[in-house]
C-alpha positions as CSV (number, residue, x, y, z in Angstrom):
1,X,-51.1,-21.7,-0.9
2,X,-49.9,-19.4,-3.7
3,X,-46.9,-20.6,-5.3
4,X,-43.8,-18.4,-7.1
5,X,-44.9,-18.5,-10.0
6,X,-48.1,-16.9,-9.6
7,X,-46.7,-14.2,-7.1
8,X,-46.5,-10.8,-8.3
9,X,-43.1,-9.5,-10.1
10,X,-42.4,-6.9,-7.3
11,X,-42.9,-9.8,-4.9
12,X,-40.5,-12.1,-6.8
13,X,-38.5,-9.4,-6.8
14,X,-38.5,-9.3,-3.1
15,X,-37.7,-12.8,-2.2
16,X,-35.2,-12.4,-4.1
17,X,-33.4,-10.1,-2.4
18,X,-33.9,-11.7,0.4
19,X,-32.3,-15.0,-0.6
20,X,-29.7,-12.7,-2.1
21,X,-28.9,-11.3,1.8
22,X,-29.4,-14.5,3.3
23,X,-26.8,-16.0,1.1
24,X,-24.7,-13.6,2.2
25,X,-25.0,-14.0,6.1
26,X,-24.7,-17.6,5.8
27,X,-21.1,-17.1,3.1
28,X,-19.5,-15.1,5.9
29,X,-18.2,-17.8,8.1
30,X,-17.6,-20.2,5.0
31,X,-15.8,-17.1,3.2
32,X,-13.4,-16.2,6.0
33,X,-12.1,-19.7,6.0
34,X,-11.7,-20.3,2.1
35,X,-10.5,-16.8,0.6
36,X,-7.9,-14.4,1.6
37,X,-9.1,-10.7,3.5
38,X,-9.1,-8.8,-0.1
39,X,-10.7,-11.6,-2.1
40,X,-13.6,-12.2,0.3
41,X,-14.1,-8.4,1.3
42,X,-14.6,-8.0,-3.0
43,X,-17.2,-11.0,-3.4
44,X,-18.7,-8.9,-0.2
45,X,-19.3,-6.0,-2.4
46,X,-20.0,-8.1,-5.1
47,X,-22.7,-9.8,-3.2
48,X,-23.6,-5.8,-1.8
49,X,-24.2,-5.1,-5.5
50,X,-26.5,-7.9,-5.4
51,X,-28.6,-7.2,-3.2
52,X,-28.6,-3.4,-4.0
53,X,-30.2,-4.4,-7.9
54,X,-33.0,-7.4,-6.5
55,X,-34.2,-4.1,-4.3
56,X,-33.9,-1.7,-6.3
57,X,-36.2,-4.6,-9.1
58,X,-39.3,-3.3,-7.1
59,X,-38.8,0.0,-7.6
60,X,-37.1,-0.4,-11.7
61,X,-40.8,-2.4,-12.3
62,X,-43.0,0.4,-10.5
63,X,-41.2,3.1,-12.6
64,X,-42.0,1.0,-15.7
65,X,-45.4,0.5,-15.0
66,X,-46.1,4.2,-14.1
67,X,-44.0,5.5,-17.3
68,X,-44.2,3.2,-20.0
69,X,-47.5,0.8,-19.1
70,X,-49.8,3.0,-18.1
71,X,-49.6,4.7,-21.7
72,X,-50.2,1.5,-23.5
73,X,-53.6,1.8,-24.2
74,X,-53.2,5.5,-25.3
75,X,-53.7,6.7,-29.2
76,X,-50.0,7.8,-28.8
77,X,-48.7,3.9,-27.9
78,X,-47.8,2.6,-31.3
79,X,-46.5,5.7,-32.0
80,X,-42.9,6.0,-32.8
81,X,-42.0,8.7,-30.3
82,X,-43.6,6.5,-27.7
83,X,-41.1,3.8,-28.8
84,X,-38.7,6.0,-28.0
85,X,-39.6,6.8,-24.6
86,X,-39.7,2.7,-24.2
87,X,-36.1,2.7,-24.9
88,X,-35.3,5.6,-23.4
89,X,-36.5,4.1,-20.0
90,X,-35.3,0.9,-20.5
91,X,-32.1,2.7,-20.9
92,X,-32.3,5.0,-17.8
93,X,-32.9,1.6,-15.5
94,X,-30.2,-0.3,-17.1
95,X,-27.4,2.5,-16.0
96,X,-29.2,3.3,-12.4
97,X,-28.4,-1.0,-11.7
98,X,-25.3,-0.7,-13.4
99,X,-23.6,1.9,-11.1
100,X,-23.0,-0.6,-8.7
101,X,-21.1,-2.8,-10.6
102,X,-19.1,0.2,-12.0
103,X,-16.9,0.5,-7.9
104,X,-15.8,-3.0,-9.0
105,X,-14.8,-2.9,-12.6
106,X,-14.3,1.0,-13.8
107,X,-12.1,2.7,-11.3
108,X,-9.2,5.0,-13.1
109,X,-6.8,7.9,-12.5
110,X,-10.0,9.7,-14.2
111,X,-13.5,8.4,-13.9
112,X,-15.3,7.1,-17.5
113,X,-18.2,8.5,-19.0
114,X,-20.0,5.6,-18.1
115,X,-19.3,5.8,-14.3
116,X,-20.7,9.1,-14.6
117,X,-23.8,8.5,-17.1
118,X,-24.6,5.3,-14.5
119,X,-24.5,7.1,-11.3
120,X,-26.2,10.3,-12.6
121,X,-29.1,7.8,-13.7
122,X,-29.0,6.0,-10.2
123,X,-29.6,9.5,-8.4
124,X,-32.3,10.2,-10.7
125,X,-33.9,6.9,-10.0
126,X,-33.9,7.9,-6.2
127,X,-35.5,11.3,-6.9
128,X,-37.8,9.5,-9.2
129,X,-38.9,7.2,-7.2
130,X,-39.7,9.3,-3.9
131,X,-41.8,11.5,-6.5
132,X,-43.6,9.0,-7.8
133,X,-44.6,7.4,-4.5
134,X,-45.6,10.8,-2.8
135,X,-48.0,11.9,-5.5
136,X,-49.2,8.2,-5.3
137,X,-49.7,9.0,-1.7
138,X,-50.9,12.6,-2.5
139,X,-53.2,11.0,-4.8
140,X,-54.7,8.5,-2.5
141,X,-55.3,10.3,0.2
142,X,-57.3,12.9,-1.9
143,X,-59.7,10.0,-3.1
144,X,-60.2,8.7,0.6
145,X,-60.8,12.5,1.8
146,X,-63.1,13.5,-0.8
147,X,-65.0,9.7,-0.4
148,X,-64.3,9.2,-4.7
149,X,-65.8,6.3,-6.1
150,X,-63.9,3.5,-6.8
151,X,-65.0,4.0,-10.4
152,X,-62.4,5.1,-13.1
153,X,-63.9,7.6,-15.3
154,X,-61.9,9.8,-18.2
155,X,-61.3,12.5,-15.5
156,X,-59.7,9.9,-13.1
157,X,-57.3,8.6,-15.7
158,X,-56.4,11.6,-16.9
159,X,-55.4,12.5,-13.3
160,X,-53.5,9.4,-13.0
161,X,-51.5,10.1,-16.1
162,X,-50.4,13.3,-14.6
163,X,-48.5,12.1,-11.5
164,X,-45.7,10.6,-13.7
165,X,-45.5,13.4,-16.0
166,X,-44.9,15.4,-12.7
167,X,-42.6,13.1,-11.1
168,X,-40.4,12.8,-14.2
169,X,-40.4,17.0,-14.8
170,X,-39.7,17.0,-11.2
171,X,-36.5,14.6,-11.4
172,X,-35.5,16.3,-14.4
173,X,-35.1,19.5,-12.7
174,X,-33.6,18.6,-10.0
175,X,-31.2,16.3,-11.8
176,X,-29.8,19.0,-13.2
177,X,-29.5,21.1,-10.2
178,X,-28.0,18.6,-8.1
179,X,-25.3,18.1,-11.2
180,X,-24.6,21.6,-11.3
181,X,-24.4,22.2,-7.7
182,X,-21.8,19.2,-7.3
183,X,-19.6,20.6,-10.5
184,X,-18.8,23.6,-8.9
185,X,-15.6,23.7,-6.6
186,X,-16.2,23.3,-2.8
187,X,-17.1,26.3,-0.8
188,X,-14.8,27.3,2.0
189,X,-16.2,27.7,5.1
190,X,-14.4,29.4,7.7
191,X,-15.2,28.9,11.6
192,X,-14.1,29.9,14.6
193,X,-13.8,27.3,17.7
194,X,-12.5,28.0,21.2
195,X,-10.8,25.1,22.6
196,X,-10.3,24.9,26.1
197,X,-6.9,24.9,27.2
198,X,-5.1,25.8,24.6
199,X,-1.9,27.2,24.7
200,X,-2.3,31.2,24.0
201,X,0.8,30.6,21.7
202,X,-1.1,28.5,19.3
203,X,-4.4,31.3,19.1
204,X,-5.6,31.7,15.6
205,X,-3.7,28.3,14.5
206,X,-5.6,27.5,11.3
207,X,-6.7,24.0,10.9
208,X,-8.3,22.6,7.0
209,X,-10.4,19.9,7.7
210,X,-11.3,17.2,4.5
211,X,-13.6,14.5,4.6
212,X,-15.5,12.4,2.2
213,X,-13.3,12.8,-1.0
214,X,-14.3,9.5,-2.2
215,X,-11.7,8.8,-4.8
216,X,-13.2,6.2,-7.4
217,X,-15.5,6.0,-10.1
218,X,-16.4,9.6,-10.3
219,X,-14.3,11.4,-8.5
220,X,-10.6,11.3,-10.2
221,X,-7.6,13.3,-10.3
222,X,-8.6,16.7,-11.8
223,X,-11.2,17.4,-8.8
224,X,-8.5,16.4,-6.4
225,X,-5.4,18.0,-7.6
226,X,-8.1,21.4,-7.8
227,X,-9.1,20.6,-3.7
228,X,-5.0,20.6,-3.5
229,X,-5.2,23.9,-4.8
230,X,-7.6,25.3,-2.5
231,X,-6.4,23.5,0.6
232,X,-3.0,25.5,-0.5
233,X,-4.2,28.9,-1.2
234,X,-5.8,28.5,2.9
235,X,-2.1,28.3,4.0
236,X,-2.8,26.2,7.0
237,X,-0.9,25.1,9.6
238,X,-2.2,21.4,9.9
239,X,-4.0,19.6,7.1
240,X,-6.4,16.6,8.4
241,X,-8.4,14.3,6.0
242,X,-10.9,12.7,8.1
243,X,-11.6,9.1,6.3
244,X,-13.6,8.1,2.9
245,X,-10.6,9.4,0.9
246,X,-11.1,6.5,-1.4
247,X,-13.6,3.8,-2.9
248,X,-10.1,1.9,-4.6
249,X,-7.2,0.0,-3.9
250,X,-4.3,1.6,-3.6
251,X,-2.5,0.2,-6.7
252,X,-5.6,0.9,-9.2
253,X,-6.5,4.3,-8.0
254,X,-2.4,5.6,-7.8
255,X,-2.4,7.9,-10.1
256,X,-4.8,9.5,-9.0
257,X,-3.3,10.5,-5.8
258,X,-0.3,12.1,-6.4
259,X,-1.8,15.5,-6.0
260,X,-1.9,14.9,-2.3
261,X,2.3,14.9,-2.3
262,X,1.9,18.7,-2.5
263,X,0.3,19.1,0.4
264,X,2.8,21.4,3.0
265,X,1.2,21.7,5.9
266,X,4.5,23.2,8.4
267,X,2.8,21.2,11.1
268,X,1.6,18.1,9.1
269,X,-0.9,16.6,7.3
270,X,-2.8,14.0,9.0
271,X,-5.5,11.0,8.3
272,X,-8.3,9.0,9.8
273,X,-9.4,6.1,8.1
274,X,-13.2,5.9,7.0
275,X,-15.8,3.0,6.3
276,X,-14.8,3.1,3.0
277,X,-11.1,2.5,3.5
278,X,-12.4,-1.0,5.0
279,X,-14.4,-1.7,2.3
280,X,-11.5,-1.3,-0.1
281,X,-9.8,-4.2,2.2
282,X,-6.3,-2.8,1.2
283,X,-6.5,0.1,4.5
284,X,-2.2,-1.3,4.8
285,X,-1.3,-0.2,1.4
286,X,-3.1,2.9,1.9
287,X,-1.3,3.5,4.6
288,X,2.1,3.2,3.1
289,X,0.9,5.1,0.1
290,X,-0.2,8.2,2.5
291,X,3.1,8.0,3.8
292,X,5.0,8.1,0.5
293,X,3.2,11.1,0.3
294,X,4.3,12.6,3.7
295,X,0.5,12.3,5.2
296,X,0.7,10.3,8.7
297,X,-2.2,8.1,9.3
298,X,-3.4,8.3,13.1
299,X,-4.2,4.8,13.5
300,X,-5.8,4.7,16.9
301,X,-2.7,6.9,17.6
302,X,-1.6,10.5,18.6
303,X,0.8,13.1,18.3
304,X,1.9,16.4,19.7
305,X,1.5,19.1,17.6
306,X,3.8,22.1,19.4
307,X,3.6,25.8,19.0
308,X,5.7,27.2,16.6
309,X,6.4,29.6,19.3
310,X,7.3,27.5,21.9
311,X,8.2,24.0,22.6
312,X,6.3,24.0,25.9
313,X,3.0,24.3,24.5
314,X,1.4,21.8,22.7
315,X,-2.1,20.1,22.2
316,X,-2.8,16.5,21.8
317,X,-3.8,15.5,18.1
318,X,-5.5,12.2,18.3
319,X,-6.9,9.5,15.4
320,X,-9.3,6.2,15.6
321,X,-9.9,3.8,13.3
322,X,-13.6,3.6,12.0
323,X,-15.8,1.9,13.5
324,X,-16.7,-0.5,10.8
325,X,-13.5,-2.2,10.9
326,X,-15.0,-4.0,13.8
327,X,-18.2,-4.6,11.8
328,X,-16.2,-5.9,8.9
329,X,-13.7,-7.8,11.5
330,X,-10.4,-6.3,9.8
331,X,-8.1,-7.7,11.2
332,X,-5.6,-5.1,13.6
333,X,-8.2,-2.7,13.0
334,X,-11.2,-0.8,14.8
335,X,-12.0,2.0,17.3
336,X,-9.3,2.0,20.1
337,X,-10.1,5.4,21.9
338,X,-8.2,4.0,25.4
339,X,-5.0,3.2,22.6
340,X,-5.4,7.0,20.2
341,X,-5.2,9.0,24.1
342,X,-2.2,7.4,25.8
343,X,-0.5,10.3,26.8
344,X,-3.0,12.2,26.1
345,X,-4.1,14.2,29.7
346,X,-7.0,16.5,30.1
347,X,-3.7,18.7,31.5
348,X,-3.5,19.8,27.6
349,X,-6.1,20.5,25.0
350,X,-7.2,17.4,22.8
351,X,-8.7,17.4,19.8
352,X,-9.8,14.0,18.2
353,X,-10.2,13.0,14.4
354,X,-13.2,10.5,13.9
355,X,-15.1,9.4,10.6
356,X,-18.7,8.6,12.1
357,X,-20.6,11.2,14.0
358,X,-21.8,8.4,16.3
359,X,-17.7,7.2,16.8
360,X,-18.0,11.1,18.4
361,X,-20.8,10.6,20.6
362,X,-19.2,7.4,21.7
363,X,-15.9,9.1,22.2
364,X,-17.0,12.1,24.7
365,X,-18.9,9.2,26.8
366,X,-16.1,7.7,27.1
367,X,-14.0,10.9,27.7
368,X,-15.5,13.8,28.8
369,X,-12.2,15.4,28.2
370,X,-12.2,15.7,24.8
371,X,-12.2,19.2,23.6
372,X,-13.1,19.3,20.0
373,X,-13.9,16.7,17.8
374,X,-13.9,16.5,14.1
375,X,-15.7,14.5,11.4
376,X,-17.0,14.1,8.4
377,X,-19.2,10.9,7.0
378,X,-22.6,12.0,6.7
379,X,-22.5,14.5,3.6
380,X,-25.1,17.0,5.0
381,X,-27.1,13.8,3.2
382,X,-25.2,14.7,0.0
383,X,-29.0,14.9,-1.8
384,X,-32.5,15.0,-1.8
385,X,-34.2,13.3,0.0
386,X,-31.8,11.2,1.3
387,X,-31.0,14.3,3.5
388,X,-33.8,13.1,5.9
389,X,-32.3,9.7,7.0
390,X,-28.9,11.1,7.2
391,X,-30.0,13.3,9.7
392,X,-32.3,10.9,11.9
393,X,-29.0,8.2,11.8
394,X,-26.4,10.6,13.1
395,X,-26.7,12.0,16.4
396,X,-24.4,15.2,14.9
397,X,-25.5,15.9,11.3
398,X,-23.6,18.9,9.9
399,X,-21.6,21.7,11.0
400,X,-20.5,22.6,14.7
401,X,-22.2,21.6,18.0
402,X,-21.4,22.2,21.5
403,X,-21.1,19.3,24.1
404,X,-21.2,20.6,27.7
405,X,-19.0,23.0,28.9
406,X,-15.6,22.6,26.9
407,X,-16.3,20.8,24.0
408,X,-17.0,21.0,20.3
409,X,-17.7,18.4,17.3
410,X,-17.4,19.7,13.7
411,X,-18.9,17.3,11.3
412,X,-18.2,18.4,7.5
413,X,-20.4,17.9,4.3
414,X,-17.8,16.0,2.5
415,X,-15.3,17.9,0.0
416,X,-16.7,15.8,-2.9
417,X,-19.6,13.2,-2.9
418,X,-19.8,9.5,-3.0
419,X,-20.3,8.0,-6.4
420,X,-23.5,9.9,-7.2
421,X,-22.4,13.2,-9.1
422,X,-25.4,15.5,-7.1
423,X,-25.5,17.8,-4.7
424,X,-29.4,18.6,-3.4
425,X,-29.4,20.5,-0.2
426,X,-26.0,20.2,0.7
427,X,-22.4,21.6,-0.7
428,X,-19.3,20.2,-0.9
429,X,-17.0,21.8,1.6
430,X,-13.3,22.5,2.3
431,X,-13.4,23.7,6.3
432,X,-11.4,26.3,7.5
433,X,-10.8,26.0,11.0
434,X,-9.3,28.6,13.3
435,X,-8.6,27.4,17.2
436,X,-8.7,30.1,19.4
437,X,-7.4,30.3,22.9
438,X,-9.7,30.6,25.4
């Protein structure tokens, strides 16, 4: 039987992470009776953080060995450029593991360098690694093809030295694409969506949908006092914010806020919580805060919004909780759909704000009724090539589908991003909605 010692460091690496995850299923139950709802949920995340590094140690040690141990035995490896490199790697890793650590100890009205330097390296290590395992796949499967020898002559190895020069141009280029793409301001996207029974008083009522602002390490107060803006220059008649509009509590993140008291919608601004509200444990002093800034939180609750024109017609504006709050058992918290439509008849148009695409789907099997749904969580996948399981999770992945007959879901992008700086097949969004009357 082999022993620990003599396993391999990517296996060590492994079990480790899995004692790491076991640890935390089996602290769960002994948690919940020891610590208080915001200390437990932040040795969660802690542990999360955990977890995240041991997995990501298989991946940190096949980088190393593809960029920095491979060379070792090359005329250039006692070099003092190649000493560089060594540090230079060492470095990159170092900041991709500490990103995680950076949600619990570096949030600010305005994120720090280091937040940004950390989680620019850890989306580089994602695009780095998915390079570096498809040429490896590329490669193999041209040697089994072409029946290669198991041999290694010069021509092999200097084959094998190009797949990590490609893979690192590769992530270097699209590093900087994805960084460029997510500096620039969100586009606004207008659309057009008929909702059934809606009062012909409230036709071209314009609706700005945000989602996914993610307020915390790297996203601070200058990018959302500049979404403020926007949202403002859209004059619309009903703001909503459809959850993730923070990775903080309340109290650190503050300052960082404020912008949102500007917000004027004439017929309100409105807000959904997201998974990330739970993870913050502090979704009641949110909540207040929102208020203080004249946003209502729908919280697996609805309102009427009426027609300027007429106080006969109105539509039914709905909110749920996310569904992770039951994942997460926070307390008073989770999906409710039965409680967010009481009073809510299929008599008058509804339209219903939840996080999760799959909360959606859940939503119009429950009630048919529902005429237009709106979203956010996914981030168009936010960046290559986590696009891909984005997609395949999320039975709606991006932009507006039609269910049946009467209805609609809009899922956004996200205004911002979450944590990682980048933007790789995907753009930030502000949505511009305009209901129409059928």
């Amino acid at each position: 039987m082999i022993s620990f010692k003599q396993l391999p460091l990517e296996a060590k690496a492994a079990v480790a992470a899995g004692v790491v995850f076991f640890s935390m299923i089996l602290s769960r139950s002994y948690l919940a009776e020891k610590l208080d709802l915001r200390m437990r949920h932040w040795v969660l995340r802690l542990q999360m953080a955990l977890f995240a590094n041991t997995l990501m140690l298989m991946g940190s040690l096949h980088v190393w060995k593809s960029t920095v141990t491979m060379f070792t035995r090359s005329s250039a490896a006692n070099s003092f450029c190649f000493m560089l490199w060594k540090i230079a790697v060492f470095m990159f890793l170092a900041l991709a593991h500490s990103s995680f650590f950076t949600l619990l100890f570096l949030v600010a009205e305005e994120p720090y360098f280091f937040s940004l330097a950390a989680y620019t390296c850890l989306g580089a290590y994602i695009i780095l690694i998915f390079f570096l395992f498809t040429l490896g796949s590329v490669e193999q499967a041209y040697k089994f093809l072409v029946g290669r020898g198991t041999k290694a002559g010069t021509g092999n190895k200097n084959r094998t030295a190009i797949k990590p020069v490609l893979a690192v141009m590769l992530t270097l280029v699209l590093t900087v694409v994805g960084l460029l793409n997510a500096s620039q301001p969100p586009t606004v996207h207008s659309v057009e969506i008929p909702v059934h029974k809606l009062p012909s008083t409230m036709n071209n009522l314009k609706v700005v949908l945000l989602s996914d602002i993610h307020l915390g390490p790297t996203v601070g107060k200058t990018k959302l006092a500049m979404i403020v803006r926007m949202v403002k220059a859209l004059k619309p008649d009903i703001t909503v914010i459809v959850g993730d509009l923070t990775d903080a509590e309340a109290e650190i993140i503050r300052p960082a806020v404020e912008p949102l008291g500007e917000l004027d919608s004439p017929l309100g601004t409105y807000f959904v919580t997201g998974n990330h509200e739970y993870y913050t444990s502090d979704v009641s002093n949110w909540f207040e805060l929102l208020k203080s800034f004249h946003i209502q939180p729908l919280h697996n609750e609805n309102v009427k919004i009426v027609s300027p024109k007429s106080t006969n017609d109105w539509f039914c504006l709905a909110g749920v909780d996310d569904i992770e709050a039951d994942v997460l058992r926070y307390s008073g918290h989770g999906m409710d759909l039965k409680k967010a439509l009481r009073g809510c008849s299929s008599e008058h148009a509804i339209v219903l704000l939840a996080h999760q695409p799959i909360a959606a789907k859940w939503a119009l099997q429950e009630r048919p009724d529902i005429n237009l749904i709106l979203s956010g969580h996914t981030h168009g996948g936010q960046m290559f090539p986590l696009n891909a399981g984005a997609y395949l999770l999320n039975p709606f992945f991006v932009g507006l589908y039609k269910v049946g007959q009467n209805t609609f879901v809009y899922v956004s992008p996200g205004t911002m991003y979450f944590g990682i700086p980048m933007r790789l097949g995907s753009r930030a969004e502000i949505t511009e909605i305009i209901l129409r009357s059928p």
